[in-house]
C-alpha positions in Angstrom: 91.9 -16.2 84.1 94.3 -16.4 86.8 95.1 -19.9 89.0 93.4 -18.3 92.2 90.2 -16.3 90.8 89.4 -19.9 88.8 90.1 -21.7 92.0 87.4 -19.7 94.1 84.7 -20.3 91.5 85.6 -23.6 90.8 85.6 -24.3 95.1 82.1 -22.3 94.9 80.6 -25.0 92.7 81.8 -27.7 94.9 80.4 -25.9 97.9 76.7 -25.6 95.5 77.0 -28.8 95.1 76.9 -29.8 98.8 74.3 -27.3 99.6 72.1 -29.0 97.3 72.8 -32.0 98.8 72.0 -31.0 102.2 68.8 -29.0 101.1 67.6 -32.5 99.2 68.4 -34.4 102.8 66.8 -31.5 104.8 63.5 -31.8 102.4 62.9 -35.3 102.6 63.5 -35.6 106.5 66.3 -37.8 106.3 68.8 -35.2 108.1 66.9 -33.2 110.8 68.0 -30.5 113.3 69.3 -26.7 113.4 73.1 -28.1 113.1 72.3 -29.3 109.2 70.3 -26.4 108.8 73.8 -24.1 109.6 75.5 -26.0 107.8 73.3 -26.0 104.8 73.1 -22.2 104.6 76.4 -21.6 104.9 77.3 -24.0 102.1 75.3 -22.1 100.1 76.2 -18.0 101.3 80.1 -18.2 102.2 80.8 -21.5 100.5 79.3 -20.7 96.9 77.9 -17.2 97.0 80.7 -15.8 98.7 83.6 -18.0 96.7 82.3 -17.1 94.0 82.0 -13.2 94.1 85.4 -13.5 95.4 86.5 -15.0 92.3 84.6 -12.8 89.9 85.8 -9.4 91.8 89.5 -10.8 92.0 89.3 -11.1 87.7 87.5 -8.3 86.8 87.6 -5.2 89.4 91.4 -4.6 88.9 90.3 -5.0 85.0 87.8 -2.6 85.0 89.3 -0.5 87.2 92.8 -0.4 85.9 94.2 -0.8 88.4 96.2 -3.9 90.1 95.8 -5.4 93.4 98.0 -3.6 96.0 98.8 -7.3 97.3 98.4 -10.1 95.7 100.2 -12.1 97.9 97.4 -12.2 100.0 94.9 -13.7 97.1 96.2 -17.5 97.7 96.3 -16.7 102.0 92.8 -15.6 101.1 91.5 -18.6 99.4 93.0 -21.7 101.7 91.9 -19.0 105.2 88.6 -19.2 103.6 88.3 -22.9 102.4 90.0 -24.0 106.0 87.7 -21.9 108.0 84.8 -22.6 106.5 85.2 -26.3 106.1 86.8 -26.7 109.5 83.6 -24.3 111.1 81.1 -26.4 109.4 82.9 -29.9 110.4 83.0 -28.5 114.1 79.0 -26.8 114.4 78.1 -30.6 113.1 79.6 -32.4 115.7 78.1 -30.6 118.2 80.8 -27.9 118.8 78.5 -24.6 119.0 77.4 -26.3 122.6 79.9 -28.2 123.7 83.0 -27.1 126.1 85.7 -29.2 124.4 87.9 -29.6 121.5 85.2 -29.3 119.1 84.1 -25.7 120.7 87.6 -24.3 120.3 88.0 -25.8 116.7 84.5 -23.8 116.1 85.8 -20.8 117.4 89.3 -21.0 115.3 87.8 -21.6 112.4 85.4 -18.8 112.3 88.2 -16.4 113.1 90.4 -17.8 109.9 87.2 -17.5 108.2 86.6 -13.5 109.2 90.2 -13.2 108.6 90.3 -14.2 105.4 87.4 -12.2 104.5 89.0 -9.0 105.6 91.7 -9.6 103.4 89.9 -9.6 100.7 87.9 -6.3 102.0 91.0 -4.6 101.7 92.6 -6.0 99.0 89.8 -5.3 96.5 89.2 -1.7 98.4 92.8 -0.2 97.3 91.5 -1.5 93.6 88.6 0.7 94.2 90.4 3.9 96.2 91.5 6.2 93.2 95.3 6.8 93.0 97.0 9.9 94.0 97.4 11.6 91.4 100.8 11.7 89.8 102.5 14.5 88.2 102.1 14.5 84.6 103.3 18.1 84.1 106.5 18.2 81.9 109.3 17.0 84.0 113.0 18.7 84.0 115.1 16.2 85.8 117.6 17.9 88.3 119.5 14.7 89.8 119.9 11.2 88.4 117.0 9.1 88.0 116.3 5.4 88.0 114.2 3.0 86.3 114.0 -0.3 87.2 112.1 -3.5 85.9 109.7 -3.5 88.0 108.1 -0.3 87.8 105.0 0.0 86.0 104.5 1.1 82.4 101.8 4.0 83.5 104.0 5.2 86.6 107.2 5.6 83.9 104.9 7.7 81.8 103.6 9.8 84.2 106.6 10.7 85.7 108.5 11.4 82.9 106.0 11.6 79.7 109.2 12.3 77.8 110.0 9.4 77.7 107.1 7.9 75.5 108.7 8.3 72.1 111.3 5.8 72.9 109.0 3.5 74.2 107.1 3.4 71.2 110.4 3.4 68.9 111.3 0.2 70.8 108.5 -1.8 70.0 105.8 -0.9 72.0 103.7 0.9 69.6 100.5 0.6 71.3 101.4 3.2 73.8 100.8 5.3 71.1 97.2 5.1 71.7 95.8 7.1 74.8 93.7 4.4 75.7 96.9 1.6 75.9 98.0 4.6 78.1 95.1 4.7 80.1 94.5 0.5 80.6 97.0 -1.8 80.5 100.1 0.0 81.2 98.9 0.8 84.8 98.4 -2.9 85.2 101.7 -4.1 83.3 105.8 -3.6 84.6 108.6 -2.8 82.7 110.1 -6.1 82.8 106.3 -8.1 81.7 106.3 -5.7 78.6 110.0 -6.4 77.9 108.9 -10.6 77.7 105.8 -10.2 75.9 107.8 -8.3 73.0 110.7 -10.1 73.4 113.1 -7.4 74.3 116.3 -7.7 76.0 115.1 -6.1 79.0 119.0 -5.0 80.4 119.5 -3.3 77.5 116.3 -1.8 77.5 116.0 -0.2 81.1 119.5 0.9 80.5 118.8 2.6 77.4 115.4 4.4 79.4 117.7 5.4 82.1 120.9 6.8 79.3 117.9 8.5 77.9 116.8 10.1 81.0 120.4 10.9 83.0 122.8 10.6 80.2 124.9 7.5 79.5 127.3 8.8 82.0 124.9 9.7 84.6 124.8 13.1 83.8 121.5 14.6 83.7 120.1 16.0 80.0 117.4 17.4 78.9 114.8 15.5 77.3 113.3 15.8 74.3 110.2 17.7 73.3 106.7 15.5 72.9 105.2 16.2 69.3 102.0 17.7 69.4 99.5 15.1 68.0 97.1 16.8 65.9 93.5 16.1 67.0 91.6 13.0 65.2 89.7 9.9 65.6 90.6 7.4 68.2 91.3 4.9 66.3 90.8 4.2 62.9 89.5 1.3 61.3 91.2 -0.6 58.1 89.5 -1.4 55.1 87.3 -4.7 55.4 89.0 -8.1 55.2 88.8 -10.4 52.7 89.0 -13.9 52.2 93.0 -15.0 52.2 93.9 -11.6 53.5 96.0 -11.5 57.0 94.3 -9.6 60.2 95.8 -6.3 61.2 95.5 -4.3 64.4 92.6 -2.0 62.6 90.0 -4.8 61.8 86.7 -5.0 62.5 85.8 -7.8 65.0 82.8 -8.4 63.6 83.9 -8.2 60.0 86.8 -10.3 60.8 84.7 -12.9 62.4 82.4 -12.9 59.3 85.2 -13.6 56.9 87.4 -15.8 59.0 84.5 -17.6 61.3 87.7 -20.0 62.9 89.2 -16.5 64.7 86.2 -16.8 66.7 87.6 -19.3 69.1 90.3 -16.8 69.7 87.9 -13.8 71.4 86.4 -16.5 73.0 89.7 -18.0 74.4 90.3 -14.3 76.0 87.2 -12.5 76.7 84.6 -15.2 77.0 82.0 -15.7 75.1 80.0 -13.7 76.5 81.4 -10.7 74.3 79.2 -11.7 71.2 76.4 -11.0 73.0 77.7 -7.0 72.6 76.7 -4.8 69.7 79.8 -3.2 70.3 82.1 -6.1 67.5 80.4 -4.2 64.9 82.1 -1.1 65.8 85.2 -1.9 67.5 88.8 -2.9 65.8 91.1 -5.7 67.4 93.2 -2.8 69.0 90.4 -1.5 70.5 89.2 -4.8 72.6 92.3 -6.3 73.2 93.1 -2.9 75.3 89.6 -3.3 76.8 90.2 -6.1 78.5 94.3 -5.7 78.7 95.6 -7.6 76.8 98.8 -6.6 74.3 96.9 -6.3 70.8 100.3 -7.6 69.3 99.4 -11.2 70.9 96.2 -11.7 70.2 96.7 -10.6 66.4 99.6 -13.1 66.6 97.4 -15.9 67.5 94.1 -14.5 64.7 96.7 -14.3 61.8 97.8 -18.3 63.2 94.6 -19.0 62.9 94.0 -17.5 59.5 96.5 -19.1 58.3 96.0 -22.3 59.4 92.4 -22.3 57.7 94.0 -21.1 54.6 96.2 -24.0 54.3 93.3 -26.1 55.2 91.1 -24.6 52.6 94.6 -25.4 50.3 94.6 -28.4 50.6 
């Protein structure tokens, strides 16, 4: 989980916390009075209710949705606007600010304006998650001028724009592209220059040879290559069941693998929570398959199974 999505519901806990302790208080008459009583609820709606969605909706919408945020620069302006306003609105309605005409009063008011603020941000951050896309040509694409790719761009915006272009992608290393639903997940969330670190490619060399590929190497523009027609077939297939001092591959079960090699466990766990074991869906569904699910290259998270496998070999070795 990211640093800012695990800081809203660890805030939201601290802000339960308080509520709690201002509910016990408010029970047993030892605080009395409509000021604790504000203060109280909101600890409870916009400190942990509140924190916490945003948290949740930061980590999994864009997820679900494929789909990045539009600006996440404004996640971490979002989270201190929030925790200031609210925290600085709750100091100032305790001390009597709500009534007063003084310092207090206009700390009230700023607050709860950084507080709205924030809020809105996050309205319309997460709504561009939600908005579909325009969609992008995917026809085949004759270039007529010279073209650039550049590291940033995503994966998905490279392959819609010039689908031609998948074949050398997957020649380089990134195989999983291969797989309509790769195409379809994580490479609308991923840029040319990410996928280039996770494989460890020299990412110069490799936007240069995209861009020789798609102008020429001396900028002059070629056509590209004809896309093989993929005869039609299952998804994904699945590999023959693991056994005992076998390595993990791509095609695995997860729930055979996990039967077999209990220790890989931790590793779903470490990614998708463990929550995941709860779905029927291990029995029927490869490494590949949930790895792209929830976005994340199935090359690393096979790196770190067969790790694990083969430190419980060793163990079992020795």
């Amino acid at each position: 989980m990211e640093k800012y999505p695990k800081l809203f519901i660890k805030s939201s806990m601290v802000y339960l916390f308080f509520g709690i302790v201002f509910g016990l208080l408010m029970a047993t008459n030892v605080v009395r009075g409509l000021n604790y009583t504000f203060v109280h609820v909101h600890f409870n709606l916009l400190g942990f209710m509140s924190m916490m969605v945003f948290g949740i909706a930061y980590h999994v919408l864009p997820r679900f949705n494929a789909k990045p945020l539009k600006w996440p620069g404004l996640v971490p302006v979002h989270f201190y606007g929030a925790n200031i306003g609210l925290i600085g609105m709750l100091f100032a309605y305790l001390t009597g600010g709500f009534w007063s005409s003084d310092w207090k009063t206009v700390m009230f008011h700023i607050a709860a304006t950084v507080t709205a603020v924030s809020i809105i941000l996050f309205i319309v951050n997460i709504y561009t998650v939600l908005t579909p896309a325009d969609k992008g040509v995917t026809a085949e694409v004759t270039p007529v001028q010279k073209k650039e790719i550049t590291p940033d761009m995503r994966v998905s915006l490279v392959l819609n724009k010039w689908p031609n272009l998948l074949p050398i992608l997957v020649d380089s290393g990134f195989t999983a592209l291969a797989n309509p639903v790769a195409r379809a997940t994580f490479a609308k969330v991923i840029t040319i220059k990410q996928a280039c670190k996770v494989h460890n490619i020299d990412l110069d060399s490799f936007v240069r040879k995209l861009n020789d590929a798609l102008n020429g190497k001396d900028g002059m523009v070629k056509p590209l290559p004809k896309i093989p027609v993929m005869e039609k077939g299952p998804l994904q297939k699945t590999a023959a069941p693991i056994k005992r001092g076998d390595k993990c591959s791509k095609e695995i079960l997860i729930g055979n693998l996990i039967d077999v090699y209990p220790e890989t466990k931790k590793i779903f766990e470490k990614h998708y929570g463990a929550g995941c074991f709860s779905c029927p869906g291990q029995a029927t569904e490869t490494v590949a398959q949930t790895a792209m699910m929830h976005s994340i290259y199935p090359d690393l998270i096979l790196n770190e199974i067969n790790d694990e496998i083969e430190k419980a070999l060793k163990e079992t070795r020795n």
